[in-house]
Structure formats: C-alpha cells, structure tokens
Backbone as a chain_set.jsonl record, in Angstrom:
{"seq": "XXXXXXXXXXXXXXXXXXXXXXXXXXXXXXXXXXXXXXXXXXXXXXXXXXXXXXXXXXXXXXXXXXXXXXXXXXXXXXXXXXXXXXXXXXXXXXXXXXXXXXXXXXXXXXXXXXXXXXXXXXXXXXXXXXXXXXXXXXXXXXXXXXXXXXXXXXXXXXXXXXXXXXXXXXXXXXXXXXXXXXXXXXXXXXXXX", "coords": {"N": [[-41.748, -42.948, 17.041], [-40.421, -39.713, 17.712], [-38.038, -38.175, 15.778], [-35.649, -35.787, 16.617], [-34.412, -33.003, 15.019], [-31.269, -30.974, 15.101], [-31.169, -27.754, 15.851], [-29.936, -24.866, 14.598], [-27.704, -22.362, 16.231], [-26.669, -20.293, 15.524], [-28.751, -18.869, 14.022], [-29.39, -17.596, 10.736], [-27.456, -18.206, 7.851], [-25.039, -16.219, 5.97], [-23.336, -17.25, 4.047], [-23.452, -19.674, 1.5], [-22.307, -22.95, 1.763], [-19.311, -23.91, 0.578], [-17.965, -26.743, -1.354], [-15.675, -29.105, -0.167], [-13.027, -28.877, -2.341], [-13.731, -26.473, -3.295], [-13.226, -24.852, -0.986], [-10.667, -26.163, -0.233], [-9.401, -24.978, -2.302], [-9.819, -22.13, -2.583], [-7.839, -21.686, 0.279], [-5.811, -22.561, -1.069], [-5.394, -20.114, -2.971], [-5.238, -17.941, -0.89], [-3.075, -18.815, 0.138], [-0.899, -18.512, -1.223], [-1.026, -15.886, -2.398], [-0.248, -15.059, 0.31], [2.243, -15.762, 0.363], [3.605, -14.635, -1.787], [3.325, -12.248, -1.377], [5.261, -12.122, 0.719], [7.287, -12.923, -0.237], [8.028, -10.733, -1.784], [8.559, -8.27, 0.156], [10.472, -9.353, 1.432], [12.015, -11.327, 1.129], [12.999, -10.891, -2.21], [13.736, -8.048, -1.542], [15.797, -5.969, -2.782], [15.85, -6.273, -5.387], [14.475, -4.957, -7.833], [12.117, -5.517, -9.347], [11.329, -8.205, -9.205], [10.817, -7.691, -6.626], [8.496, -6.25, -7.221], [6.712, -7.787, -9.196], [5.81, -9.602, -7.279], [4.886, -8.475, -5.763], [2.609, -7.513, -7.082], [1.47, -9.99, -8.0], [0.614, -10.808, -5.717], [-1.31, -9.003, -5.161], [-3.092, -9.302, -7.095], [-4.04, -12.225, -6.56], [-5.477, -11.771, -4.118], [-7.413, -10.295, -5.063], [-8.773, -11.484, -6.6], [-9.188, -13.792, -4.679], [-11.356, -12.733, -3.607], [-13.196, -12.122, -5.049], [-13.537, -14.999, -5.48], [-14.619, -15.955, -3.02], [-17.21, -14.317, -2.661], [-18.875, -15.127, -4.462], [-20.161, -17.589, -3.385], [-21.578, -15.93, -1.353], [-25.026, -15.091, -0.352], [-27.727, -14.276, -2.147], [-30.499, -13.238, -1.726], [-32.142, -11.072, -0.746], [-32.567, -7.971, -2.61], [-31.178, -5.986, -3.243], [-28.599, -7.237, -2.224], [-28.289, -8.698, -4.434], [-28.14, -6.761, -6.245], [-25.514, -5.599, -5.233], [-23.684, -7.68, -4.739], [-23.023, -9.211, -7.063], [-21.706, -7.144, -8.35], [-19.44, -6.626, -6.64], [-18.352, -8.255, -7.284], [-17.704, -8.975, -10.285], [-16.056, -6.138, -10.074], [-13.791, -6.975, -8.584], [-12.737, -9.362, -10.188], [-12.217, -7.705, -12.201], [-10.317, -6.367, -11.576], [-8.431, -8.222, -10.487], [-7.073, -9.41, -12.801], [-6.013, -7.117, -14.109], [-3.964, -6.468, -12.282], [-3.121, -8.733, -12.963], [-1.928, -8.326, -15.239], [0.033, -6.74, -14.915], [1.82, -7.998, -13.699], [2.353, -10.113, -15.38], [3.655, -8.004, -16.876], [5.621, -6.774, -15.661], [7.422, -9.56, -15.164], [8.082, -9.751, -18.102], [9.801, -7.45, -18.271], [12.238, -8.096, -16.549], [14.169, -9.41, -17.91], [15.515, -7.121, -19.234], [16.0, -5.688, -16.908], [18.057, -6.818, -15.392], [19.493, -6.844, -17.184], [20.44, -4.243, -17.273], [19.405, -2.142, -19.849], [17.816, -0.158, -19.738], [14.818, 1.587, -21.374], [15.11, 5.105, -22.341], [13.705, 8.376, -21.839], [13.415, 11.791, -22.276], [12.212, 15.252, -21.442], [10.259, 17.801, -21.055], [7.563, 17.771, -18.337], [4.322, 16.771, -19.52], [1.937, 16.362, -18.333], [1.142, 15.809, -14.927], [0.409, 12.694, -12.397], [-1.379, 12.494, -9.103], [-1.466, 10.638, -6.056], [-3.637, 11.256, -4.776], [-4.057, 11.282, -1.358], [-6.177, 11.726, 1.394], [-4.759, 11.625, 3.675], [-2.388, 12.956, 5.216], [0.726, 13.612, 2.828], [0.228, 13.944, -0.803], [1.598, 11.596, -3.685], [3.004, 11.748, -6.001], [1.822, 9.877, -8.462], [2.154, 9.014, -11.47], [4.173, 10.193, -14.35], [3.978, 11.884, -17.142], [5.479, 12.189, -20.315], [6.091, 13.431, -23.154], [4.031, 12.054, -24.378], [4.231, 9.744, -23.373], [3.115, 7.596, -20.471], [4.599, 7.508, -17.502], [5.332, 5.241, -14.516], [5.601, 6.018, -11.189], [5.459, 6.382, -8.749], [6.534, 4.195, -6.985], [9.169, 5.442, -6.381], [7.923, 7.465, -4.616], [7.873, 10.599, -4.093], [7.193, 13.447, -3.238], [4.175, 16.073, -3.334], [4.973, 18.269, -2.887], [7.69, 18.119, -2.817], [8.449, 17.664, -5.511], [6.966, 19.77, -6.564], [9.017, 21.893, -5.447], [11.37, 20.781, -6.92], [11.387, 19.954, -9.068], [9.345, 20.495, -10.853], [8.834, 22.143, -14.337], [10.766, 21.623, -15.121], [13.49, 20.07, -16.979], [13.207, 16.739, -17.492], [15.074, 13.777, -16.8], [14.255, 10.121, -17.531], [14.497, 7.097, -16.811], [13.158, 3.351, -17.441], [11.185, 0.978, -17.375], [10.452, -0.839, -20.274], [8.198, -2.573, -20.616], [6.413, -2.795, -18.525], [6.546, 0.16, -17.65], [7.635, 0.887, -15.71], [9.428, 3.191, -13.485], [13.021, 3.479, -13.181], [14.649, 5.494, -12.557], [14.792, 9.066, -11.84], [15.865, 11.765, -13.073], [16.79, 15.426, -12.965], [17.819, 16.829, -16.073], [19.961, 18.932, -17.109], [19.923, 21.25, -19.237], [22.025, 22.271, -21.874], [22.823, 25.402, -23.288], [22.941, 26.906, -26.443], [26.122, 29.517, -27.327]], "CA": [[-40.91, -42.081, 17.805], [-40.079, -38.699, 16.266], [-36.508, -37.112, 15.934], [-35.558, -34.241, 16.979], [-33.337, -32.499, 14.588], [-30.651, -30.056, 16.026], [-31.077, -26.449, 15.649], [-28.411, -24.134, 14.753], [-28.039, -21.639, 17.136], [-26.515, -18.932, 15.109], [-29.424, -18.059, 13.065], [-29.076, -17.701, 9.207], [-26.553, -17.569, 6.991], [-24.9, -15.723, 4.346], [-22.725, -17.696, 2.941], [-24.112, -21.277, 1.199], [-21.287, -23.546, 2.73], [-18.566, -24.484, -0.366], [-18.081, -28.344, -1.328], [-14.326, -29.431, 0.092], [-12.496, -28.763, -3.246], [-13.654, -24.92, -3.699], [-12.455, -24.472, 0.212], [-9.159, -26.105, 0.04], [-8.827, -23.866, -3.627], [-9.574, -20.67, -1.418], [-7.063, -21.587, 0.949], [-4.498, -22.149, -1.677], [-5.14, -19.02, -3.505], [-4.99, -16.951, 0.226], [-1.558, -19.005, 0.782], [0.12, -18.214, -2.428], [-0.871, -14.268, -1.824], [0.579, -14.65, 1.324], [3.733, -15.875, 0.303], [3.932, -14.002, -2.584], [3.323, -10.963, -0.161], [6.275, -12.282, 1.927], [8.462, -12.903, -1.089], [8.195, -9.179, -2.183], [9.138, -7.524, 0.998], [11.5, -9.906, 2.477], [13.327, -12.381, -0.102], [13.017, -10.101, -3.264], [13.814, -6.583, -1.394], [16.814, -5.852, -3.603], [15.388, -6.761, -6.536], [12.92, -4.249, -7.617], [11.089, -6.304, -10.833], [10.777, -9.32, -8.83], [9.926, -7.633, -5.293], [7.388, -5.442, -7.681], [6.144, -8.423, -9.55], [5.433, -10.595, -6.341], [3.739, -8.03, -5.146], [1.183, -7.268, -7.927], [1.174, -11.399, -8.032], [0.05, -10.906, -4.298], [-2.794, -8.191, -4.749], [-3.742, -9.592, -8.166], [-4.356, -13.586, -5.873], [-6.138, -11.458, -3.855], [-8.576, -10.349, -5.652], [-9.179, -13.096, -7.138], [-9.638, -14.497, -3.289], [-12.812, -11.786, -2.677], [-14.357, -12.582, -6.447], [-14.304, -16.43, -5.264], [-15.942, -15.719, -1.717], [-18.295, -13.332, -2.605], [-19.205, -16.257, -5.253], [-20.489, -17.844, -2.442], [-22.773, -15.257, -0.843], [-26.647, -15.869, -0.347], [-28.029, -13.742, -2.348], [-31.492, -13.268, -1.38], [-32.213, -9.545, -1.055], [-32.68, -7.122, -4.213], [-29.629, -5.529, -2.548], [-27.245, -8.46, -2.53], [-28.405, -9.24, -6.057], [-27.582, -5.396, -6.971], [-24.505, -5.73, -4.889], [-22.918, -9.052, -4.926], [-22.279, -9.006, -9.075], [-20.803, -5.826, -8.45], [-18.484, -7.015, -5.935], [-17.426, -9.939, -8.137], [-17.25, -8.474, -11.247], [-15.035, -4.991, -9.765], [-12.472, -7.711, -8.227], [-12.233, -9.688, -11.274], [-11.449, -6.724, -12.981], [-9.165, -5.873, -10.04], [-7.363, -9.432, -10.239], [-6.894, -9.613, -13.964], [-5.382, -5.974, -14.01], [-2.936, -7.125, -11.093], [-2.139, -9.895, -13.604], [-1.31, -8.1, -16.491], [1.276, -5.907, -14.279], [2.393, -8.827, -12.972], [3.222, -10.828, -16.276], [4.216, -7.061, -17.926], [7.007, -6.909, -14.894], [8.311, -10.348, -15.634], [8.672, -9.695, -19.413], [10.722, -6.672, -17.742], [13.086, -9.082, -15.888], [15.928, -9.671, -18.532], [15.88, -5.735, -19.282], [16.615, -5.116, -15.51], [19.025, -7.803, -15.212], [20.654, -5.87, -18.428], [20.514, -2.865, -17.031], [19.446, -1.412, -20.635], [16.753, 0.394, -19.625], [14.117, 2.783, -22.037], [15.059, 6.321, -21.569], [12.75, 9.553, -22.097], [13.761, 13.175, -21.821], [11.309, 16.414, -21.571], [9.286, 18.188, -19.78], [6.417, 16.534, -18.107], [3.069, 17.619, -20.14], [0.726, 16.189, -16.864], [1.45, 14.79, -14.013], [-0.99, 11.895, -11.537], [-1.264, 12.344, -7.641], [-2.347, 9.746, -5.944], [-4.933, 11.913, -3.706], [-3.564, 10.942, -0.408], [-6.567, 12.163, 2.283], [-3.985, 11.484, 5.023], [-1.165, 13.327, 4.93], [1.317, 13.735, 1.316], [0.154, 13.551, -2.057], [2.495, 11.442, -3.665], [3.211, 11.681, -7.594], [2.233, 8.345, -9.332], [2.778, 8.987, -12.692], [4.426, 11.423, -15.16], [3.144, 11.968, -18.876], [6.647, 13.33, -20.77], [6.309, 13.355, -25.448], [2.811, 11.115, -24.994], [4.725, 8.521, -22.464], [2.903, 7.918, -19.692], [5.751, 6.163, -16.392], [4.882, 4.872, -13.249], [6.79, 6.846, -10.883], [4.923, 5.906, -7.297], [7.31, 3.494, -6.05], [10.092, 6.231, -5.82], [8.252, 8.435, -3.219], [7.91, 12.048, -4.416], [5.911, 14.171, -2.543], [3.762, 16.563, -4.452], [5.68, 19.23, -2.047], [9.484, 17.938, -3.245], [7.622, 17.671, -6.863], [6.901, 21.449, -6.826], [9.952, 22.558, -5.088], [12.619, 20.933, -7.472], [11.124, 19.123, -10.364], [8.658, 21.011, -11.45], [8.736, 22.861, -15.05], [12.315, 21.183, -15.233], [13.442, 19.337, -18.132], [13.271, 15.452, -16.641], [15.21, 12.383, -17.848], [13.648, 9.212, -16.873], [14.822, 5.686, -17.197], [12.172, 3.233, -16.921], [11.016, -0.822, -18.167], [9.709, -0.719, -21.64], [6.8, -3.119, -20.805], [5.18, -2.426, -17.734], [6.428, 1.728, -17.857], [7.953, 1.705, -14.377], [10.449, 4.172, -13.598], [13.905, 3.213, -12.761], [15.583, 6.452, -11.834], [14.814, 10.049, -12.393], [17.137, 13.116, -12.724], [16.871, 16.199, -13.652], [18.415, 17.15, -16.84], [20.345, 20.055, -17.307], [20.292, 21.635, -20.775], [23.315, 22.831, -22.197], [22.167, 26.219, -24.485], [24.188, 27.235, -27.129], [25.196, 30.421, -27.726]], "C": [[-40.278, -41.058, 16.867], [-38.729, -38.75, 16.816], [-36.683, -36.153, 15.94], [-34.188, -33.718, 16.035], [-32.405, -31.359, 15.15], [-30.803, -28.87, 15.283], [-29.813, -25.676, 15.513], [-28.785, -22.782, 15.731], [-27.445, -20.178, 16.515], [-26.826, -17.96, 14.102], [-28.942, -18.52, 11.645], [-28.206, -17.7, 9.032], [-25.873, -16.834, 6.143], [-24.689, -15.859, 3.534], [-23.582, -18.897, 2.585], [-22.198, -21.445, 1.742], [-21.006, -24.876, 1.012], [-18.499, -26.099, -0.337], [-16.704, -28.625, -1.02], [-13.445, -28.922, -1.132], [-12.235, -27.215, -3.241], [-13.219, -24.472, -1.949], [-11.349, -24.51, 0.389], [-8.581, -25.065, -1.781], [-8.715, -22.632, -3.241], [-8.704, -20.782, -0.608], [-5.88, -21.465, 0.141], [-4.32, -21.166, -2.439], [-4.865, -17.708, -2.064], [-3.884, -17.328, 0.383], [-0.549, -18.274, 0.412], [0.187, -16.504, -2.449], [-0.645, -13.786, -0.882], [2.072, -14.893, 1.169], [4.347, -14.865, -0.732], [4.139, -12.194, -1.579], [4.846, -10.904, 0.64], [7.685, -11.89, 1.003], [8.948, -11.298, -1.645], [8.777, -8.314, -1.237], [10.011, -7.726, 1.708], [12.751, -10.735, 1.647], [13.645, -11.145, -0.812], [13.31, -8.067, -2.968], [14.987, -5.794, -2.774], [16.91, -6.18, -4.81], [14.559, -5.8, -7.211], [12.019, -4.493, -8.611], [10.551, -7.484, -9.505], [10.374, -8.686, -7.475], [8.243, -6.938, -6.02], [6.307, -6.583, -7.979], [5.392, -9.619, -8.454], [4.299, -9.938, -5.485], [2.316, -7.42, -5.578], [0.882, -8.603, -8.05], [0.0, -11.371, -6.754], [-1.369, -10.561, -4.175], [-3.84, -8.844, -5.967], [-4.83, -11.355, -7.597], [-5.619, -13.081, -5.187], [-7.546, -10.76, -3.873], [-9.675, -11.061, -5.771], [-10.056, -13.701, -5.682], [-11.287, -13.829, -3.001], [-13.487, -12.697, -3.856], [-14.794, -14.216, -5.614], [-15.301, -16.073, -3.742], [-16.851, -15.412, -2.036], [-19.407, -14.132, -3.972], [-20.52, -17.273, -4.813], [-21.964, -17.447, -1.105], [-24.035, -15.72, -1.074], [-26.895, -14.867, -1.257], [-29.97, -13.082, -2.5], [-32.212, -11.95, -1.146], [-32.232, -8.825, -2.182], [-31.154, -6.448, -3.763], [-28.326, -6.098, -2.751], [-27.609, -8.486, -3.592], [-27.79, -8.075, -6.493], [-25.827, -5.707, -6.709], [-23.221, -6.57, -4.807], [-22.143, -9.209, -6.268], [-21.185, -8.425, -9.049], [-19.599, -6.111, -7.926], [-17.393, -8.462, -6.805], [-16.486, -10.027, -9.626], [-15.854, -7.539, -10.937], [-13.744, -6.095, -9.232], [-12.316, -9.104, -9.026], [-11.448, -9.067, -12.153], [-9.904, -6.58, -12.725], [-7.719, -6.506, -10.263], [-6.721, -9.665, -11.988], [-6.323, -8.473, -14.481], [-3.903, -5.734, -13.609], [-1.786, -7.665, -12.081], [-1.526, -9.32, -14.635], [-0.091, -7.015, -15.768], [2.228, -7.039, -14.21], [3.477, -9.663, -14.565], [4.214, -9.46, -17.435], [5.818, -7.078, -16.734], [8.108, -8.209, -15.317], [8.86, -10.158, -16.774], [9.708, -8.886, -18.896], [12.233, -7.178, -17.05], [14.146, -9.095, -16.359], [16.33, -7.98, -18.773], [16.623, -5.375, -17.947], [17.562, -5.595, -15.521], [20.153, -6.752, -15.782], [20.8, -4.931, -18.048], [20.369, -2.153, -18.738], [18.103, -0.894, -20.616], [16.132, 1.575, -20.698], [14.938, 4.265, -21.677], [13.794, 7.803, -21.959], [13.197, 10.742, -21.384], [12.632, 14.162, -22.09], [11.0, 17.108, -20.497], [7.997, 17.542, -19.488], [5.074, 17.379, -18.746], [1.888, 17.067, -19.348], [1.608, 15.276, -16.064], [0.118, 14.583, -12.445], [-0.268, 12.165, -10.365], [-1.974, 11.727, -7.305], [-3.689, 9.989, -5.028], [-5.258, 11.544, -2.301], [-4.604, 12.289, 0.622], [-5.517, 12.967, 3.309], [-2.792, 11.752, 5.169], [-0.471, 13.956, 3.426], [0.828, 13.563, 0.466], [1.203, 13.124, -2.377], [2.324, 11.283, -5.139], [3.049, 10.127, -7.831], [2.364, 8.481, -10.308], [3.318, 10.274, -13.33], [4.208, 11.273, -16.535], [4.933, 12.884, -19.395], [6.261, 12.376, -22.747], [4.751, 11.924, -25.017], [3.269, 9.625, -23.514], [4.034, 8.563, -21.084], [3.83, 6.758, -18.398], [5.175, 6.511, -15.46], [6.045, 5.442, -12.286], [6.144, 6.753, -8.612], [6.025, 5.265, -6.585], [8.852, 4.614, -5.699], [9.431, 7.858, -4.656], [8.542, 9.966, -2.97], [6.969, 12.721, -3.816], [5.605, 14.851, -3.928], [4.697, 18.274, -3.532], [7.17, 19.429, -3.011], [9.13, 18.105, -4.689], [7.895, 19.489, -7.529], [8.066, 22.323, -6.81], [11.285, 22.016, -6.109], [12.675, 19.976, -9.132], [10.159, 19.799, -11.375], [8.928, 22.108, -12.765], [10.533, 22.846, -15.544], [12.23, 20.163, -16.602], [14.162, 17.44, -17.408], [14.039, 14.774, -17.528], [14.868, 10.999, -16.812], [14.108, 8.055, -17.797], [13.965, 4.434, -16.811], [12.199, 1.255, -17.997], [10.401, -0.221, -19.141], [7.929, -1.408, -21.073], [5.669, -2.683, -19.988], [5.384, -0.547, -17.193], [6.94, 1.863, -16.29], [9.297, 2.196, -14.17], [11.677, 3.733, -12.77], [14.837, 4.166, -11.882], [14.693, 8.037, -12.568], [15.652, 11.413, -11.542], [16.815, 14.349, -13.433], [17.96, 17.105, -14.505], [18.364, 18.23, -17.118], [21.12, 20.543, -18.705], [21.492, 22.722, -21.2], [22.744, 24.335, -22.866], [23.359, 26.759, -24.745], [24.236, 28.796, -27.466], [25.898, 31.043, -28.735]], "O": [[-39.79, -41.244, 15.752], [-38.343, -39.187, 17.9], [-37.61, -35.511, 15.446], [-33.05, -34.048, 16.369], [-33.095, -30.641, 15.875], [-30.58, -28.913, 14.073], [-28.817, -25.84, 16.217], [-29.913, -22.319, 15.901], [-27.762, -19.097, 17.01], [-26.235, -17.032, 13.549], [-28.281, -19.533, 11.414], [-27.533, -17.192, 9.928], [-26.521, -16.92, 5.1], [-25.076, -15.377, 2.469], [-24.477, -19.163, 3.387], [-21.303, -20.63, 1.965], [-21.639, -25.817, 0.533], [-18.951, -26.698, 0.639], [-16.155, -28.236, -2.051], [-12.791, -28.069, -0.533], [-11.129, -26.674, -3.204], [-12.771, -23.326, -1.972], [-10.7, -23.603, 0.91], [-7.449, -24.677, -2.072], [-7.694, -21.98, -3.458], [-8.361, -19.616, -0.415], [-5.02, -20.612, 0.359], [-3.155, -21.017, -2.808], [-4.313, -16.644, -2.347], [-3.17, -16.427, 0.824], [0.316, -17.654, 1.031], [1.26, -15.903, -2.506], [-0.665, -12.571, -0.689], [2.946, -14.282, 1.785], [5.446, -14.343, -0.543], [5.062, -11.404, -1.379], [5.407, -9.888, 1.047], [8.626, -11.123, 1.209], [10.104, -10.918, -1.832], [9.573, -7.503, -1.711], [10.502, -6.922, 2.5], [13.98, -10.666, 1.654], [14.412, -10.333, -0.295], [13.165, -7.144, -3.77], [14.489, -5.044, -3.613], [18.002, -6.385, -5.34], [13.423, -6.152, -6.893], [11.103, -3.687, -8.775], [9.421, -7.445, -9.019], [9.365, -9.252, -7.056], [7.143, -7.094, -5.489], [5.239, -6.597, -7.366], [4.524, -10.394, -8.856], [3.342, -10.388, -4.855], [1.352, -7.027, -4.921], [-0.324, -8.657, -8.29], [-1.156, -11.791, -6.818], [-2.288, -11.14, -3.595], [-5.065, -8.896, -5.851], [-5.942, -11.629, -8.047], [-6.699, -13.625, -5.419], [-8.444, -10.694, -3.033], [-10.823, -11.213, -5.353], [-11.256, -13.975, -5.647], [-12.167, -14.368, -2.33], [-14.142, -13.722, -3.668], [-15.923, -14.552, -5.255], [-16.527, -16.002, -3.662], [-17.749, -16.215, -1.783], [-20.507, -13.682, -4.294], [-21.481, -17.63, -5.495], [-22.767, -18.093, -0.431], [-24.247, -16.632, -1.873], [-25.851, -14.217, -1.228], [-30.389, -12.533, -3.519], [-33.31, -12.078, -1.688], [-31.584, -9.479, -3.0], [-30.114, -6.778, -4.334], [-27.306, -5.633, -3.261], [-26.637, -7.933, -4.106], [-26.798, -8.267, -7.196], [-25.026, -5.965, -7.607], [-22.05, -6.191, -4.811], [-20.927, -9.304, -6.437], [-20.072, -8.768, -9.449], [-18.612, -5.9, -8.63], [-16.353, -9.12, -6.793], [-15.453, -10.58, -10.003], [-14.755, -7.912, -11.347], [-12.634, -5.799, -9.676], [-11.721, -9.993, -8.416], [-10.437, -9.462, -12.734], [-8.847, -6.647, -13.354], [-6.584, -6.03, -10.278], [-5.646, -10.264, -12.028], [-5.972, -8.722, -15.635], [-2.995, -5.141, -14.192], [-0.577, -7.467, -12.202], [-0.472, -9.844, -14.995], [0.709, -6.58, -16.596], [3.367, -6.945, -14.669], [4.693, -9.74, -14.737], [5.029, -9.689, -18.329], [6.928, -7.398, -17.158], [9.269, -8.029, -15.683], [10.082, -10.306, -16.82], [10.788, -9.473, -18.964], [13.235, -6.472, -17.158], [15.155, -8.88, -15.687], [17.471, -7.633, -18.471], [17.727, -4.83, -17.949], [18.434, -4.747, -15.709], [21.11, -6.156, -15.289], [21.699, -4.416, -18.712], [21.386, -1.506, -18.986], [17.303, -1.221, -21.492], [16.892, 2.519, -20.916], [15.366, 4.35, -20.526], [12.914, 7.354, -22.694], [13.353, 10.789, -20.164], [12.0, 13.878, -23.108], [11.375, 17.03, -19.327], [7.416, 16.844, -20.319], [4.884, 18.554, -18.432], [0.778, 17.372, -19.786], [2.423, 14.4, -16.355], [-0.577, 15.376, -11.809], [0.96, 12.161, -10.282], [-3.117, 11.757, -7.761], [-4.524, 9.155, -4.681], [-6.43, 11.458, -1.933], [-4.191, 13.445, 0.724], [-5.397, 14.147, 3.638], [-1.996, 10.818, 5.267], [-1.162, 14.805, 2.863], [0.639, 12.352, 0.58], [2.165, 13.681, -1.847], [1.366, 10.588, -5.477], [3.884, 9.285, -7.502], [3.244, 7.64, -10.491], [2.949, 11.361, -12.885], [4.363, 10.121, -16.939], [5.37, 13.917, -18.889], [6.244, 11.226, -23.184], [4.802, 10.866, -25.645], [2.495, 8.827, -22.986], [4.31, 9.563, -20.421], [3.729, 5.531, -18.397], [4.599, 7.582, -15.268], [7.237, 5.335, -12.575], [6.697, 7.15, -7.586], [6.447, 5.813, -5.567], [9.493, 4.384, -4.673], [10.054, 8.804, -4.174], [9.178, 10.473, -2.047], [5.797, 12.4, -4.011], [6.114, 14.663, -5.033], [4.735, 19.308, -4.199], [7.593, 20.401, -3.637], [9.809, 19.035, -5.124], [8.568, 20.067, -8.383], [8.304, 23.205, -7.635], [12.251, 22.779, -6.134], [13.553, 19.575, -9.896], [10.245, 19.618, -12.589], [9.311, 23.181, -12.298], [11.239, 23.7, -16.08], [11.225, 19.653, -17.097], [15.295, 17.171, -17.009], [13.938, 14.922, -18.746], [15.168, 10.909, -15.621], [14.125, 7.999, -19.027], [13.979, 4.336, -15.584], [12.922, 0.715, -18.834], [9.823, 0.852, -18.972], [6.843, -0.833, -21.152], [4.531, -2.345, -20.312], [4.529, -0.016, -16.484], [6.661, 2.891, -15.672], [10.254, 1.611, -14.677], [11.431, 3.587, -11.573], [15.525, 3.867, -10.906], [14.098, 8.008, -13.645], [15.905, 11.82, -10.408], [16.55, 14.222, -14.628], [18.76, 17.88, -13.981], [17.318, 18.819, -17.389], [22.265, 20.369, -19.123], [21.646, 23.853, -20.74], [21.542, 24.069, -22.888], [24.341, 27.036, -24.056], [23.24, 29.454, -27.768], [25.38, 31.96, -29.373]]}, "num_chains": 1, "name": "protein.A"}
C-alpha cells in the first residue's frame, strides 16, 4: 500500500525554512529594533545623545535583520546569486556603520551630560544636501577649517540656508566623537578699526 505524500499548494519557495534558533534570533533582533525605535522617539525625546543613539541602535539592528534574512534566500538563479551577496554584503555594511554612530554617540554621553561641548568658528568651505526629491533640501552637513558636523537633525532648509546663513561667519557647537551639531549661531564679527 503506497502513501500519498501531501503536496504543498503554494508552489516553490524562496526562502530555505531556518532551524528554530536562527528564527527565534531574527525575532529578537526585529524586537530590540523595535524597542530601540520606541525608546528614541518616546522615552529618550529630551535627550538628544540617547534619543540619537537608540535610534542609530534601531536602524543599525535593522540592518543587520535584512543581512540575516536575505541569508536565507534560495539562491538558484544567476540573478539571485548576482543579487543576494549584494544585498547582504550592502546591509552589513549598512548595520556596522549604524554601529559605529551608535557606540561614537554613547562615548558622546558624558560630554552632553557636561554640557562642554567642541566648538568651531568660520565660514563654511562646503556644505551636504541631503537631495530631497520630495519637497526641501535639507542641509546635512557643514565642512568649516577641515571639520566636517552633522547638522541634519536641526532642520535647515537649503532655502533658510541661503537666506540667512549663507557666506556668514558660523559658530557651531557640536560632540567631539560622533561630530553632531549641538547648536548653531551665527557669529557676528567685531572689526576693528
């Protein structure tokens, strides 16, 4: 008497199907970049090292989360073989990038606390836009004497940029480690005469 084995009914696969261990390890790396996600915008608002750092913790987990999936993939196609690496490698990169923000913010931590923040005065000798399709360009960094600060999280158009910063002599207060910008003002030079 034969058996009849059961058919799956939804065709192939893509993924190979993980061993219990590497499933519940994917779940706890998606948890921890959800909480960390949570902790940044909701606990840590008023904070701006630790909401920053929770939230490069967050994207840096996440990474991480694609590299392991995509770990996973069939790869059976010349395509997926081209493609799959690629995908694994670029969000390794991704997640290990994340991390070094992430542990450069904490070193940052007792500085904030201290409030003795870096300072830097000049004029800016380039400045990054983040190339915003959809709407604003928004200044992410400024280059002032070789320094290059992270200047994104304060929200500059490239509009407000032009109209009252531009070709101005800046002072910027900022973390030593991971270069992000605490405040900026524009400094008004005394001339002697």
């Amino acid at each position: 008497m034969a058996t009849n084995k059961k058919q799956r009914i939804t065709g192939s696969r893509s993924f190979r199907t993980p061993k219990m261990f590497p499933i519940i390890l994917m779940l706890f790396i998606l948890l921890i970049s959800a909480i960390s996600l949570f902790l940044s915008n909701a606990v840590f608002n008023d904070h701006f090292v630790l909401s920053q750092c929770f939230f490069w913790l967050s994207m840096s987990l996440l990474f991480f989360f694609i590299a392991f999936v995509s770990f996973y993939a069939r790869m059976d196609k010349w395509i997926e073989k081209i493609l799959i690496p690629i995908v694994i490698i670029g969000s390794l990169a991704f997640s290990a990038a994340f991390a070094l923000t992430t542990i450069q913010l904490f070193l940052d931590k007792p500085v904030f606390d201290s409030s003795h923040f870096e300072e830097l005065e000049g004029l800016p000798s380039s400045i990054s836009f983040d190339g915003s399709k959809n709407g604003s360009d928004y200044v992410s960094a400024i280059t002032i004497n070789g320094t290059k600060i992270k200047v994104s999280h304060l929200n500059i158009t490239e509009k407000e940029f032009t109209k009252t910063l531009k070709s101005k002599h800046l002072k910027l207060k900022y973390l030593p480690n991971s270069k992000f910008a605490i405040s900026l003002v524009v400094e008004e030079k005394i001339e002697k005469q």
